[in-house]
C-alpha positions in Angstrom: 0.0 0.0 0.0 3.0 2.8 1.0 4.6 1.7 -2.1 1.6 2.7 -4.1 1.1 6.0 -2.8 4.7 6.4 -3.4 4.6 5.6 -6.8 1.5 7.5 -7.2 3.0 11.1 -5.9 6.1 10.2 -8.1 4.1 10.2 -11.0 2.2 13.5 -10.2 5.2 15.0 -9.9 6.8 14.0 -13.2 3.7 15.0 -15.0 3.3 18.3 -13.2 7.3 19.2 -14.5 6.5 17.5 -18.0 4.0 19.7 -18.2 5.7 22.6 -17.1 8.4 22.0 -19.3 5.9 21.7 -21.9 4.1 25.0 -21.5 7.6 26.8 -21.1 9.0 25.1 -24.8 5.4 26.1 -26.2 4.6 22.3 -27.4 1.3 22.3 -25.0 -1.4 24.6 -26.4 -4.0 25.3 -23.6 -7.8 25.4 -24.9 -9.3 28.5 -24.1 -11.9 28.3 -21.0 -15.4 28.0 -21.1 -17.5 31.1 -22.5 -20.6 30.9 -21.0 -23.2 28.1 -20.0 -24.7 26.8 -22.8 -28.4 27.8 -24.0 -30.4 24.9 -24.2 -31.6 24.1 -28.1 -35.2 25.7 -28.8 -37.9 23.7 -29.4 -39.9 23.2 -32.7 -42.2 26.8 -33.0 -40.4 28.4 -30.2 -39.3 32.6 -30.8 -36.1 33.4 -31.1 -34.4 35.3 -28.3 -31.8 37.5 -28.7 -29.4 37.5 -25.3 -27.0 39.5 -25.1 -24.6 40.3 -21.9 -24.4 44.3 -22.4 -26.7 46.7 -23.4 -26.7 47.8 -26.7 -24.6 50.6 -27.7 -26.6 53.3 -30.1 -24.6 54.6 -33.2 -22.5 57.3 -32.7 -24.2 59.7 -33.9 -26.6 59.4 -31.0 -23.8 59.3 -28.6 -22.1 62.9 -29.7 -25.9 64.4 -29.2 -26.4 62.8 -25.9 -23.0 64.3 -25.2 -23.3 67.6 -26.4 -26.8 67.8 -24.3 -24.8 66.5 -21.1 -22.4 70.1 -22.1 -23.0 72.5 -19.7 -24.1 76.3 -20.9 -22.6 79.4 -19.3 -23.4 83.2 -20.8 -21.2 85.6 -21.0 -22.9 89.1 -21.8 -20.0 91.7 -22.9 -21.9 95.7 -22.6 -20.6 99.2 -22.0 -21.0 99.4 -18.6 -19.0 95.9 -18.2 -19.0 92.3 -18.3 -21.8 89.7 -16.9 -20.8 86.2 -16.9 -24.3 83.4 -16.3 -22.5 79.8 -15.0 -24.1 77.3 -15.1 -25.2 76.7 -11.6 -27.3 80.1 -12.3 -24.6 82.1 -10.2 -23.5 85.8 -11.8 -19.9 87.1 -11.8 -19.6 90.7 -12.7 -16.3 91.2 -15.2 -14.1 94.2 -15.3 -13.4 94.2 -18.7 -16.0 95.6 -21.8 -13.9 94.3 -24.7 -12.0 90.8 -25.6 -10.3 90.3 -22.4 -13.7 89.4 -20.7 -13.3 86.0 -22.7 -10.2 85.1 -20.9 -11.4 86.1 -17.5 -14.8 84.1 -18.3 -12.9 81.0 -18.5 -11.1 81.3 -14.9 -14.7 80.6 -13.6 -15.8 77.4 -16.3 -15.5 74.0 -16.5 -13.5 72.3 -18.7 -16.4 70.9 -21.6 -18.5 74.1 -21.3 -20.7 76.3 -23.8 -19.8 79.7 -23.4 -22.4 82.1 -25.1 -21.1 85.1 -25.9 -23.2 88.2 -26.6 -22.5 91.8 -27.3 -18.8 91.4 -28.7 -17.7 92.2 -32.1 -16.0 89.3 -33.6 -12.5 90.5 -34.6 -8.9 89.8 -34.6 -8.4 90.5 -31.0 -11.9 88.3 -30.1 -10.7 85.7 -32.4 -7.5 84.4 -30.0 -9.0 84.5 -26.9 -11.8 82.4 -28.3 -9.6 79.9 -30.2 -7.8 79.8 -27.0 -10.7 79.0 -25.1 -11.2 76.1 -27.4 -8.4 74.9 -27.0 -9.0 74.7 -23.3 -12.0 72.7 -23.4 -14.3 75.0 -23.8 -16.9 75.7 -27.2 -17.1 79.3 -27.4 -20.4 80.9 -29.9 -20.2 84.6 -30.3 -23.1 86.6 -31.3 -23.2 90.4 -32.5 -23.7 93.5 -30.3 -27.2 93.6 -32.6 -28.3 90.3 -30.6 -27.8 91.6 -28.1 
């Protein structure tokens, strides 16, 4: 009986270095492990089902709308008396500047991902790089005229 055993655990161990040895030279390919349980085969008349294990994605298109709605929407009013800037969470900051410089000190109080509307500025040179810099920040900046004002 004790020569059994011993001959037993002798032979586990070869085969646990032969197939170590194996694995290491690459000879032994592994099979890949079970997926899933198995659905059982319909019956005759029976509906197909379609499982799936995640939700369904929607196309992208959908996705860049959701995402753009999940954007939030700060104001920034630019007028001759000086600057009012809406955030999102419905505070007001009052801006010293009246002119292109009220862009850059808008975006000290936004979040990255942020609309900034931007009424009462003319659009020109000097509006054009604080904006594009603002964009490249994070942020999507829409200017309207002093006439939409």
């Amino acid at each position: 009986m004790q020569f059994g055993l011993i001959v037993a655990g002798i032979g586990a161990i070869i085969a646990l270095v032969g197939r170590w040895l194996f694995r290491r030279w690459g000879l032994l390919v592994e099979s890949p492990p079970p997926k899933g349980p198995e659905r059982p085969p319909r019956r005759a008349g029976e509906e197909a089902r379609l499982e799936s294990q995640a939700p369904p994605r929607p196309p992208v298109a959908v996705q860049a709308v959701q995402e753009e709605h999940r954007r939030s929407v700060a104001r920034l009013e630019v007028g001759p008396s000086g600057s009012l800037l809406y955030l999102p969470d419905r505070r007001r900051v009052a801006l010293r500047h009246r002119d292109y410089r009220a862009l850059g000190e808008a975006g000290q109080y936004l979040l990255p991902r942020t609309i900034l509307l931007v009424q009462g500025l003319i659009l020109g040179e000097t509006a054009r790089t604080p904006s594009h810099l603002l964009g490249v920040m994070g942020f999507r900046v829409a200017v309207q005229g002093p006439k939409d004002f």
